[in-house]
N, C-alpha and C positions, 0 to 999 in steps of 0.2 A: 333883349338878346344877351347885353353883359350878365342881366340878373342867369339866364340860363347856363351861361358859360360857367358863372361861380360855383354856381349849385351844383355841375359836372367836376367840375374838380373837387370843390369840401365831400365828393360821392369820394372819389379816386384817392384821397388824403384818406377819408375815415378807413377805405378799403385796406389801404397800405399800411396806417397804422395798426389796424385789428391782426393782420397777419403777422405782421412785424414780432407782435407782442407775445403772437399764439404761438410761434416760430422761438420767441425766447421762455414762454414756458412749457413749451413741449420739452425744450432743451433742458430747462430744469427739474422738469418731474418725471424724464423718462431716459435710460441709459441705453445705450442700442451699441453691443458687441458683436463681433462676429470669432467664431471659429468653428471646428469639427468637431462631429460628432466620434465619440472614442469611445471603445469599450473596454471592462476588467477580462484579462486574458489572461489563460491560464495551459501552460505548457503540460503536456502528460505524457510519460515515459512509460516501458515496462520495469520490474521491478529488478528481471534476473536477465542474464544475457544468454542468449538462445535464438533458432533460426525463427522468423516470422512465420507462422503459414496459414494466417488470416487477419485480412485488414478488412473492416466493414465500413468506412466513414469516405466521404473524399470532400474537397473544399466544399463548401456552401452547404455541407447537411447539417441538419439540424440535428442534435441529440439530448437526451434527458439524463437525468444525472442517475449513476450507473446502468448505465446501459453501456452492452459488452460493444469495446472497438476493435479488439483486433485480441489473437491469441499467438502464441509461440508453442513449440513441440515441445509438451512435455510426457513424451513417451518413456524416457527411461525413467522418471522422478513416479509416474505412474506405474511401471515395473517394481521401484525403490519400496513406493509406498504396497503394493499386495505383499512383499517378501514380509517385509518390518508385520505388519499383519499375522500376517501366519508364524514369523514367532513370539508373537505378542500372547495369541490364543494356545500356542505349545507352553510359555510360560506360564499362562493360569491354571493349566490342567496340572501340569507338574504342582505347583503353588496349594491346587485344592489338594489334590493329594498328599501331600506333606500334612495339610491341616484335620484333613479326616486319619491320619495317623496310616499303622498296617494292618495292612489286610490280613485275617486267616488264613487265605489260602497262599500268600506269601511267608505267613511263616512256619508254616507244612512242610513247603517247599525247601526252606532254609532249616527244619529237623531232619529233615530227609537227604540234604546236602551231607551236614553235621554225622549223621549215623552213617553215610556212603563215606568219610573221611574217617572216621572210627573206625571202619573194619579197613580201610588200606593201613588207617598205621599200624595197627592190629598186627597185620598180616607182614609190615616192616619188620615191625619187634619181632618177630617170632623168626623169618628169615636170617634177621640181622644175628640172633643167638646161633640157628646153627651153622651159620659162618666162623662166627666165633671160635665157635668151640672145632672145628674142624682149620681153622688157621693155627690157634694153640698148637694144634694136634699135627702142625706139618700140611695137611690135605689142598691146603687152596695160599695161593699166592698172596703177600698184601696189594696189591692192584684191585683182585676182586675182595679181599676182605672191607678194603676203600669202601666200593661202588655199593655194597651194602648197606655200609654203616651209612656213605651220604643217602641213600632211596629212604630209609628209615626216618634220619635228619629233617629231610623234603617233608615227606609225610607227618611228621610231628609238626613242621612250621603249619602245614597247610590245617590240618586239625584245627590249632590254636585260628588261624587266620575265620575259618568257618564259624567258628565258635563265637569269638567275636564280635561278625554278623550279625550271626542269628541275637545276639545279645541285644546288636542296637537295634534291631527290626522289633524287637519284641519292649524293649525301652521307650518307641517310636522316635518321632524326629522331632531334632531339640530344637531350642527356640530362636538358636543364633542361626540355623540353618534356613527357618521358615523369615529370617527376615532378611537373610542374604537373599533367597527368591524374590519378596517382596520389594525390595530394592533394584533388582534386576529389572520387573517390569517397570517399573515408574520410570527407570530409566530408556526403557523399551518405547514406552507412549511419550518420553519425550522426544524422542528421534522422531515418532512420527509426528508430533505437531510441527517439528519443523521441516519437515519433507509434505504436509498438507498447505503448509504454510508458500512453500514453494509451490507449490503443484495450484494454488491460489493465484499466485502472483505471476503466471501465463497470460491469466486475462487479464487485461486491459480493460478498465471502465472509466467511462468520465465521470468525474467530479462534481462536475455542474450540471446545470440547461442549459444550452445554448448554441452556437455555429461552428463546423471546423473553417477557422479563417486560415489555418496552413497545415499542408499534410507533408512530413519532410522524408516518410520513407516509404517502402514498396513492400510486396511479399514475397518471399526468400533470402531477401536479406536478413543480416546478423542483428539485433536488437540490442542497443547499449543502454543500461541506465544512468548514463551521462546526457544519453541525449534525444530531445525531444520525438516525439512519434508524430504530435498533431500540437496546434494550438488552436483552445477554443477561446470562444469571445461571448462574454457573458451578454447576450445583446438587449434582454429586456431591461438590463439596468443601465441603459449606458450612459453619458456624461459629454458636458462640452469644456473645453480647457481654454479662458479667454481671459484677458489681459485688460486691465486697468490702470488709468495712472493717476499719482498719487495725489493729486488733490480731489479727484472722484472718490477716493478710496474712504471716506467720512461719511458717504453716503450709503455703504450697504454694510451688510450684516449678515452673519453666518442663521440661514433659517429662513433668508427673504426670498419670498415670491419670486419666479420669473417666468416669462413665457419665450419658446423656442419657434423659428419659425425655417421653413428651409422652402430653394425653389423647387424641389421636385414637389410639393405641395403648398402653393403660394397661399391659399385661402385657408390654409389649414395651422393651430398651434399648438403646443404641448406643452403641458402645461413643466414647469420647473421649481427646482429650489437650489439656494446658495449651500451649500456644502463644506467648502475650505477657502480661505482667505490666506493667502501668502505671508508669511510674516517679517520677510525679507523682502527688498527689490530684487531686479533682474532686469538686465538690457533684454528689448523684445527679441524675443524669436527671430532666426534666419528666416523663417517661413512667411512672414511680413515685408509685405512685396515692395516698399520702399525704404531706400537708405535713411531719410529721416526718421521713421517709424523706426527704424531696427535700433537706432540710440538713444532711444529716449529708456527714463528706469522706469519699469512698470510691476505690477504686482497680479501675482497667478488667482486666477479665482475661478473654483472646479461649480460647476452648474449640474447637479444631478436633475435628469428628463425622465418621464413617462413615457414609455412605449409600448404602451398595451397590445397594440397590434404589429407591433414588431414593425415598422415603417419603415423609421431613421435607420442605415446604416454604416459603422463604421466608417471611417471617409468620409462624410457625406458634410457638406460647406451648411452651414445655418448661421442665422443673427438672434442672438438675444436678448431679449429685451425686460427693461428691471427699471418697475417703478418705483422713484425713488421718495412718493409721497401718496 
């Protein structure tokens, strides 16, 4: 009987020391944190300020990177931009014609001008002389002798002015003029790159893939680009942010293995790696539910997760775990 008693206890000893020991190297080959799951989040604005009159997103959808969220009225920048157009294409035609020089039949036109101003001065001079000579002569007042001599004056400038013309028409157009045009329009299409450029930045596209975690405006409202429209949350990459103290802190390494476990899927891990390692301390987090944990110095270490299936989300409480052999 004693012999059996012993034998039930040396059972009960070896039981107690094997766990004991299993209990103290579980402890040293295996790190077991806890925190949330966090995602990289990314606020998105419109570019120009204008009334909203399409929002297409609201919390919890998912969206791919550019894909249109929301637009503003740009009805008059689309007005802006048909004008700017249309004298873009009046500038070219002006532009080729300068470079194809003059036409013959415009400078017809401007000898035919030239000989209709030759016979008015013509017809000056010839009035203007028997004024003259009949003012000499006493016959006519100097008031109309004046009105004479200026019709004749008129008529010689205008001659000269016609003549002129038809000079440069017939010289064609010089080369400072055909690049005064060509400067005009370059200056023309750069108006309109920035009124396209506008008329772009109505729409709203995301950035990334990923979730709207916050929508902070409506439609018809006024759109500022100070401030945010939506933020999204990049959720297939996202991270756990957990805390270590410093004599653990010899045990990991930026690149080591970890695996994540959370209770909404208790039998299930994902797999992890060590990302950033704090290089300063820090008293823990408010968020560390007891006063002794809140004072002790610990050091931040970022956990990037796989989430293939999009599972974890944002908020979501997990432990992880990081072998440390």
């Amino acid at each position: 009987m004693k012999k059996f008693i012993f034998l039930i206890v040396l059972i009960f000893a070896l039981i107690f020391i094997y766990i004991f020991f299993k209990d103290k190297e579980d402890e040293n080959s295996l790190l077991v944190l806890s925190g949330n799951i966090e995602v990289k989040e990314v606020n998105v604005a419109f570019e120009l300020s204008g009334r909203i009159k399409e929002l297409n997103k609201k919390e919890g959808d998912k969206v791919e990177e550019m894909e249109v969220l929301g637009k503003i009225d740009g009805e008059k920048i689309e007005k802006e931009l048909e004008l700017q157009s249309e004298i873009l294409e009046e500038a070219k035609i002006k532009l080729q014609e300068l470079k194809k020089g003059s036409r013959e039949q415009e400078i017809k036109e401007w000898e035919a001008n030239l000989k209709a101003a030759e016979v008015e001065m013509e017809k000056a001079k010839k009035d203007f002389q028997r004024a003259d000579f009949l003012y000499k002569n006493g016959a006519i007042s100097v008031a109309i002798y004046e009105e004479f001599k200026k019709i004749m004056e008129l008529s010689e400038a205008n001659y000269q002015k016609v003549r002129e013309k038809l000079d440069l028409i017939k010289e064609g157009p010089r080369e400072e003029e055909i690049k005064r045009q060509e400067k005009k329009i370059k200056q023309i299409e750069a108006n309109i790159k920035i009124i396209e450029d506008n008329l772009r930045d109505t729409i709203l596209y995301s950035p990334i893939n990923g979730v709207v975690l916050q929508k902070y405006t409506e439609e018809g409202e006024i759109a500022n680009p100070s401030h945010p429209v939506y933020t999204i949350g990049k959720i297939d990459e996202p991270y756990v942010k957990v805390y270590i103290k410093e004599d653990k802190l010899g045990l990991i390494k930026i690149g080591q293995e970890a695996e994540v476990f959370s209770d909404t899927y208790p039998d299930k891990s994902y797999s992890g790696k060590i990302t950033y390692i704090s290089s300063e301390a820090e008293f823990t987090p408010k968020n560390i539910q007891t006063k002794e944990e809140r004072t002790k110095l610990v050091f931040e270490v970022k956990v990037d997760v796989k989430n293939e299936k999009e599972e974890l989300k944002p908020g979501m409480p997990v432990d992880v775990k990081i072998k440390l052999k």
